[in-house]
C-alpha positions in Angstrom: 0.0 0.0 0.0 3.1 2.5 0.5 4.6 2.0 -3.2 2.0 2.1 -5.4 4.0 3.0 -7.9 5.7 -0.6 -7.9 4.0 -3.4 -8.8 6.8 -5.8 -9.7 7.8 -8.7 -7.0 9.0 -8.9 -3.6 12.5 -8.8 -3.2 12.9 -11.9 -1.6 11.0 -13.3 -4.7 12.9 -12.1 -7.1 16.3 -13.5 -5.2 14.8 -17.2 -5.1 13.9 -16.7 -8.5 17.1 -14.9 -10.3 19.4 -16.5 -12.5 22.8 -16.5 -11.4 25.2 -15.5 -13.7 28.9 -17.5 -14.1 31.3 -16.5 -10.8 33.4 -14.2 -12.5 36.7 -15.8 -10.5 36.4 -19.2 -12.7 37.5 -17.0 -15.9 40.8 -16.0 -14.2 44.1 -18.0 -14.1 44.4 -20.2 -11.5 45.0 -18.9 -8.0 44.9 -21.6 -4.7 45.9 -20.8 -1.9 47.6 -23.6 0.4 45.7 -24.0 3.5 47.3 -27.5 4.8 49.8 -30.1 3.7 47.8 -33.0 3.9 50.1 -36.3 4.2 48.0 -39.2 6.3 50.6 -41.5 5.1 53.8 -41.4 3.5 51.7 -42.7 0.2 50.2 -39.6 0.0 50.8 -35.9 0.2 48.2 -33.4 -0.9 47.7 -29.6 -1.2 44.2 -28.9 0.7 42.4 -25.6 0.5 40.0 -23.3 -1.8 40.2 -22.3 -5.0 40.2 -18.5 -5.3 40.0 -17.9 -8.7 40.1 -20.0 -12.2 39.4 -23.4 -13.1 42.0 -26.8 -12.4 42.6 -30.4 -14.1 44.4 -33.5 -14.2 47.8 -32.5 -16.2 47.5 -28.7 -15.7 50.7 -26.8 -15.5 51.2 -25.0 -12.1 53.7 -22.9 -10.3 53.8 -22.1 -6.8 54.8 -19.1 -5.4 57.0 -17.8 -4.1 59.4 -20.2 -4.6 58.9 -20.7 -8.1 58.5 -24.3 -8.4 56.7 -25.8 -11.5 54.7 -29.0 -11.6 51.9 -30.8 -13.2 48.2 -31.9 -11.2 48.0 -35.5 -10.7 44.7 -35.9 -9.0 41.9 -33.3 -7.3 40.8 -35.3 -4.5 37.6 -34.9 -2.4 36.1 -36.6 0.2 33.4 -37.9 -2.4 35.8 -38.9 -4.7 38.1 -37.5 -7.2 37.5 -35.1 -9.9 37.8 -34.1 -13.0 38.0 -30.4 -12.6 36.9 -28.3 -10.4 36.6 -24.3 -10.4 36.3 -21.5 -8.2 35.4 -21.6 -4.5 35.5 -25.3 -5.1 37.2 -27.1 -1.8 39.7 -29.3 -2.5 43.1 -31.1 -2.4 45.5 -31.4 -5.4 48.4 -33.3 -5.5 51.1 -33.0 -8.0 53.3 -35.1 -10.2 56.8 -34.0 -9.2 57.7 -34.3 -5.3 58.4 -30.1 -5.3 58.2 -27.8 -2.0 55.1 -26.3 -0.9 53.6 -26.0 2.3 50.7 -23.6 4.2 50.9 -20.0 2.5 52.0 -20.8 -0.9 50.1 -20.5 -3.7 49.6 -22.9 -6.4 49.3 -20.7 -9.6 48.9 -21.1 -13.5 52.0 -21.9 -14.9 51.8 -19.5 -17.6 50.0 -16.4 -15.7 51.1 -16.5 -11.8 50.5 -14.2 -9.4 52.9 -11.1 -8.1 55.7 -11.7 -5.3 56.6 -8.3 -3.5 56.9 -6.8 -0.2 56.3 -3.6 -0.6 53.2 -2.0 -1.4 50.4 0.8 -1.7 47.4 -0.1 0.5 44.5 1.2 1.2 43.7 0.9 5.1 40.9 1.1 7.5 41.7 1.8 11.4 39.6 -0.1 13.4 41.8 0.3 17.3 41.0 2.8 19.0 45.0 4.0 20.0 46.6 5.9 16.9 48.3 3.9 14.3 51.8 4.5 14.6 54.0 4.5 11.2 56.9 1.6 11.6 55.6 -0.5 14.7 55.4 -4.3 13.4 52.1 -5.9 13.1 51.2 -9.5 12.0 49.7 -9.1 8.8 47.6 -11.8 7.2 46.5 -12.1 3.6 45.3 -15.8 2.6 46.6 -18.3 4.1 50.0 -16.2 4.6 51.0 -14.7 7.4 53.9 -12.2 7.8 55.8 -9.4 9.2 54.4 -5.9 8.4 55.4 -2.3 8.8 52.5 0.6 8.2 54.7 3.7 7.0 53.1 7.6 7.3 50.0 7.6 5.2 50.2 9.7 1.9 46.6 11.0 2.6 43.3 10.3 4.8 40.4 10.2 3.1 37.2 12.2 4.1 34.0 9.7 3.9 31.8 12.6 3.6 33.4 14.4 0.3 35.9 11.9 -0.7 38.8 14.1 -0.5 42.1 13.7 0.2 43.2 15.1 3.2 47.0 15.3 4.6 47.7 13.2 7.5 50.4 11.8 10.0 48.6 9.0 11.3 44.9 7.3 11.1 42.7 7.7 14.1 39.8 4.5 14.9 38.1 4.7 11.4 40.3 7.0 9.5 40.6 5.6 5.9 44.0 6.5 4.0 46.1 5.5 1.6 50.0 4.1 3.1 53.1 2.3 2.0 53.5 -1.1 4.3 56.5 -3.4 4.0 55.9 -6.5 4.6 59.1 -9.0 6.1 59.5 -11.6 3.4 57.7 -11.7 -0.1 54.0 -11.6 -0.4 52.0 -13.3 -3.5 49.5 -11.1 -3.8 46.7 -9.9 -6.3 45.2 -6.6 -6.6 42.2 -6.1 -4.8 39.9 -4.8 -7.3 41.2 -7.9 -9.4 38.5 -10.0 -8.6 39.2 -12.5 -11.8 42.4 -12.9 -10.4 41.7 -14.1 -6.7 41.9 -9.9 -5.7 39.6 -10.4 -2.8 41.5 -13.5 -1.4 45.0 -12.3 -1.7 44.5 -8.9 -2.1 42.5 -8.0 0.9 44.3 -8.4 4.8 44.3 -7.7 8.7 46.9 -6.4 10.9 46.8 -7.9 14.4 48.8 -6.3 17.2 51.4 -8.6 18.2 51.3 -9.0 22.4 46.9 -8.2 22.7 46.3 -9.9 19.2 43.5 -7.2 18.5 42.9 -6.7 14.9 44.0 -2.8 14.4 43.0 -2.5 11.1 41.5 -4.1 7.3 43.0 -3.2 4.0 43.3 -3.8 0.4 46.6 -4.1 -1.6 46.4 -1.6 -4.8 49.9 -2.4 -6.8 53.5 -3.8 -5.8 55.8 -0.5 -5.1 58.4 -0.5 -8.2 61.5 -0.5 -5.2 60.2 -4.0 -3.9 61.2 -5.8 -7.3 64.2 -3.8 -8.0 65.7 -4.5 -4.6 67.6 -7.8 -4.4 69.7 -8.9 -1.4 73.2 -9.6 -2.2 75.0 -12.2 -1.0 78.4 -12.6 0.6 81.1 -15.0 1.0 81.6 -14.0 4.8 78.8 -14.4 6.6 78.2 -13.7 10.1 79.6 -17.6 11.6 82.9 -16.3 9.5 82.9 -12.4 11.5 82.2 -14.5 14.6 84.8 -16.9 14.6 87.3 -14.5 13.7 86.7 -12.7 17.0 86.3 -15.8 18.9 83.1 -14.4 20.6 79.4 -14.8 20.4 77.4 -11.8 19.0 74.9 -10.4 21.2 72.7 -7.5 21.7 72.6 -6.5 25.2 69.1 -4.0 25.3 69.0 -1.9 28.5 65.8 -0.4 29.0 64.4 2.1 31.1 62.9 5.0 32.9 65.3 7.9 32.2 67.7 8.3 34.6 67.6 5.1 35.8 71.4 4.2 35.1 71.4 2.9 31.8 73.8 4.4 30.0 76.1 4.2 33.2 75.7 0.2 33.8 76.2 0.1 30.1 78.9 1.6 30.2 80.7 -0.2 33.1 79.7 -3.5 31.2 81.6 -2.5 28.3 84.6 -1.2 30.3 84.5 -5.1 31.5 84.3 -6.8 28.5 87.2 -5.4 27.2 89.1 -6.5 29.6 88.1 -9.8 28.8 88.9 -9.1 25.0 85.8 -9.4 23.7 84.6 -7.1 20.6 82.1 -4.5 21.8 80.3 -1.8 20.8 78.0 1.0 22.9 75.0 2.8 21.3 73.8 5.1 23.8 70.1 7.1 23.1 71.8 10.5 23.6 74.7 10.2 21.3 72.2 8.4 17.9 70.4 11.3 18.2 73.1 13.6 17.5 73.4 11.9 13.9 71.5 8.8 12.5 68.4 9.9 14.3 68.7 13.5 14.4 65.7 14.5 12.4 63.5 12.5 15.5 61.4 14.0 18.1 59.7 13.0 20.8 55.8 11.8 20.0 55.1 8.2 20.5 55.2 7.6 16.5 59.0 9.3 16.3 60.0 6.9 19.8 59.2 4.0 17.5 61.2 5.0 14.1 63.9 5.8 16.4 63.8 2.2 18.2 63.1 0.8 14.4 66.2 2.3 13.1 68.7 1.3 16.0 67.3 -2.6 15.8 68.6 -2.8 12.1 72.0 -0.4 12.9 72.0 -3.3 15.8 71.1 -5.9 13.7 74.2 -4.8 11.5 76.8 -4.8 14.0 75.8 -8.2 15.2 76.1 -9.8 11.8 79.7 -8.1 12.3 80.2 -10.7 15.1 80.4 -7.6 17.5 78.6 -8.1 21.2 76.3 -4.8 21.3 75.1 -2.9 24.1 72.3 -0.2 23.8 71.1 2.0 26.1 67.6 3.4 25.5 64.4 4.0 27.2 62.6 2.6 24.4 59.7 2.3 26.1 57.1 0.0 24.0 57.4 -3.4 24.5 56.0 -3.8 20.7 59.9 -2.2 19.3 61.5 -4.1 22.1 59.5 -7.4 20.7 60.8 -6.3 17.0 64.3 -6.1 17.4 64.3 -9.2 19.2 62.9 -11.1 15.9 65.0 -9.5 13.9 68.4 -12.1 15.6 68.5 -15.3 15.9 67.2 -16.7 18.9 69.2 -16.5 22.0 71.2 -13.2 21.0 69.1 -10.4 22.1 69.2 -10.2 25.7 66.9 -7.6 27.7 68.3 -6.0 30.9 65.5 -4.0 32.7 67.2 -1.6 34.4 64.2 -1.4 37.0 64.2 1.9 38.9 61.2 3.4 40.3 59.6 7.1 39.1 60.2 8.6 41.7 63.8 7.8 42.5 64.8 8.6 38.6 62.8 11.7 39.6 65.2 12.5 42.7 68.2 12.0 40.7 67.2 14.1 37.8 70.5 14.7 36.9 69.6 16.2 33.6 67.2 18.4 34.7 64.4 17.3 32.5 61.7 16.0 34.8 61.7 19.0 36.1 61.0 20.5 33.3 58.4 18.5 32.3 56.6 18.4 35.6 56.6 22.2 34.6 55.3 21.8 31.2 58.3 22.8 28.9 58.9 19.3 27.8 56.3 17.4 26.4 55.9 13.5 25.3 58.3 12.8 28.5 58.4 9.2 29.5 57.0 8.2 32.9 55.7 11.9 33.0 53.0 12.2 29.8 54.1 9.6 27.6 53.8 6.0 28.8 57.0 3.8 29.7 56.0 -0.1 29.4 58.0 -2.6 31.5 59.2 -5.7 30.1 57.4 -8.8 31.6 60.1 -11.0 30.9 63.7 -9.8 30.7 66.8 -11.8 30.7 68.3 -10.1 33.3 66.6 -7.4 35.5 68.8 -4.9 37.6 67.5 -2.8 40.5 69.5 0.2 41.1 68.1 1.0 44.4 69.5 -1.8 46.1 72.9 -2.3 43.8 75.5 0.3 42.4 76.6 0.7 38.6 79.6 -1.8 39.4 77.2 -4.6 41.3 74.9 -4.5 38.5 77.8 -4.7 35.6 78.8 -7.7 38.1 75.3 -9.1 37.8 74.9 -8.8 34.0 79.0 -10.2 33.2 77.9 -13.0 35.5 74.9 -14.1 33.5 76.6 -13.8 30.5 
């Protein structure tokens, strides 16, 4: 009675009744992404998961990415029996001709028309956490079946929903939309989002998950591979780190003192060093203070600057290790997220945290700098432990408390452990 200007049917008539078109995916290339090895037995060993985009038989070339790998299907098994093809969004296992490499995350491609492989890109991204995204703290991002290491770098623009333009921005707030560069830790196969022919919406669209609350922070869509990311190769070497290590006789090692400021850092540190090389060992001492004065000299203070400046000491640190150099850092570096980061980025067992565990209010007293002064009194801002938040590790290596031991007990403490 309220649209009698419409006289067609309902609309839930018209859905039971419409004719459903072909799924646009099954007259793309072949894109399957590997969800499970399936081996019961050692007669068998299957690729199991679902078929984002073309159509696959019994003696199709294939090539799975990233690796490269070429093959021919055997067999597309189901539980009801094998087939002979099956297209998109079809659920199934295929197993191959050739015993090649490929395991969860891969992607089993047309031979002749596979997917990209790059790990750097343009994104679009929505914020869905309600703390600030901060440009260069690691996130898990997963795409597929693949999950990897991913950086968000400072958006190019924000976009207003309202008008659609394109507004300047240094970070995305809970559901800011903007365009951003994110580097990803190892190669990516990937489609374009809006390439849904291609598999876009399976491996083109992702989540980023906060590494230590494993909230989902944000949704995206991958838009193109950066040019960079396929033009950057890594070059090898015929001394690796074992050779730099052996020559010194030592094992590398980062040893990451963290902290309030004024809480002795730099001055443990320091006596650690003075210790070691007594001992011989190879050493070197980046201290917060003295980075800034160069490498990091363009940094502030604001939360997002604290992590680029934690970001680029873990790969300076990273660096010196490979050297075969024991490495001792002094910085407040006060997220546990950068302090999580560096430790990835080194073999296990060779980043060692020392919390360097002194209360507020004693750094306070000693003050020897001055500067919680003047931030109690306003004239410096984004101060840790005053107006910008210091996070203490849970579980250090080594943890030092300066109220009850001196510099030299505490140097004794650390040399001891090591």
């Amino acid at each position: 009675d309220k649209t009698p200007w419409y006289s067609g049917p309902t609309l839930i008539g018209h859905l039971e009744t419409v004719e459903v078109g072909e799924d646009i995916r099954q007259s793309g290339p072949l894109r399957f992404p590997v969800q499970w090895v399936n081996r019961p037995n050692l007669d068998f060993r299957g690729f199991s998961g679902q078929i984002a985009s073309g159509t696959v038989k019994p003696g199709d070339p294939i090539r799975v990415l990233p690796s490269g790998k070429t093959s021919t299907i055997k067999s597309i098994v189901t539980m009801d029996g094998d087939l002979d093809q099956a297209t998109a969004g079809a659920s199934v296992t295929l197993t191959f001709e050739d015993e090649i490499d490929c395991s969860r995350g891969d992607v089993i491609c047309a031979a002749d028309d596979p997917a990209e492989a790059a790990d750097s890109f343009e994104a679009t991204l929505v914020w869905m956490d309600e703390h600030e995204m901060l440009p260069g703290r690691n996130y898990l991002m997963k795409i597929g079946t693949q999950t990897v290491n991913a950086s968000v770098q400072h958006p190019k623009y924000r976009v207003d929903v309202n008008s659609l333009e394109h507004l300047a921005a240094k970070t995305l707030q809970l559901n800011d939309i903007g365009i951003c560069s994110l580097n990803t830790d190892k190669r990516v196969v990937f489609e374009a989002y809006s390439e849904v022919a291609r598999g876009g919406h399976e491996l083109g669209g992702f989540i980023l998950v906060d590494k230590l609350t494993n909230a989902t922070v944000a949704a995206g869509m991958l838009n193109f591979a950066l040019r960079r990311s396929a033009n950057v190769h890594w070059q090898a070497t015929d001394i690796d780190r074992n050779a730099h290590a052996n020559l010194k006789n030592q094992k590398p090692m980062v040893l990451w003192f963290t902290g309030l400021s004024g809480s002795g850092k730099s001055t443990i540190a320091n006596e650690v060093e003075k210790r070691l090389h007594l001992m011989n060992r190879h050493t070197f001492l980046l201290d917060g203070d003295n980075v800034r004065h160069g490498l990091n000299k363009d940094l502030g203070f604001t939360d997002a600057d604290r992590v680029e400046n934690i970001r680029r000491i873990g790969e300076v640190t990273k660096l010196m290790v490979d050297a075969g150099l024991i490495v001792l850092t002094a910085f407040i570096s006060p997220f546990r997220a950068e302090r999580r980061m560096v430790r990835e980025m080194l073999p296990e067992g060779e980043f060692i945290e020392i919390y360097v565990d002194t209360p507020l209010n004693v750094a306070e007293e000693r003050d020897v700098k001055g500067l919680y002064k003047k931030a109690r009194s306003g004239q410096l801002k984004n101060f840790t432990g005053i107006d910008s938040p210091y996070e203490a590790p849970n579980n250090p290596e080594i943890r030092v408390d300066t109220t009850h031991q001196t510099p030299k007990e505490a140097a004794n403490k650390i040399i001891d452990w090591l």
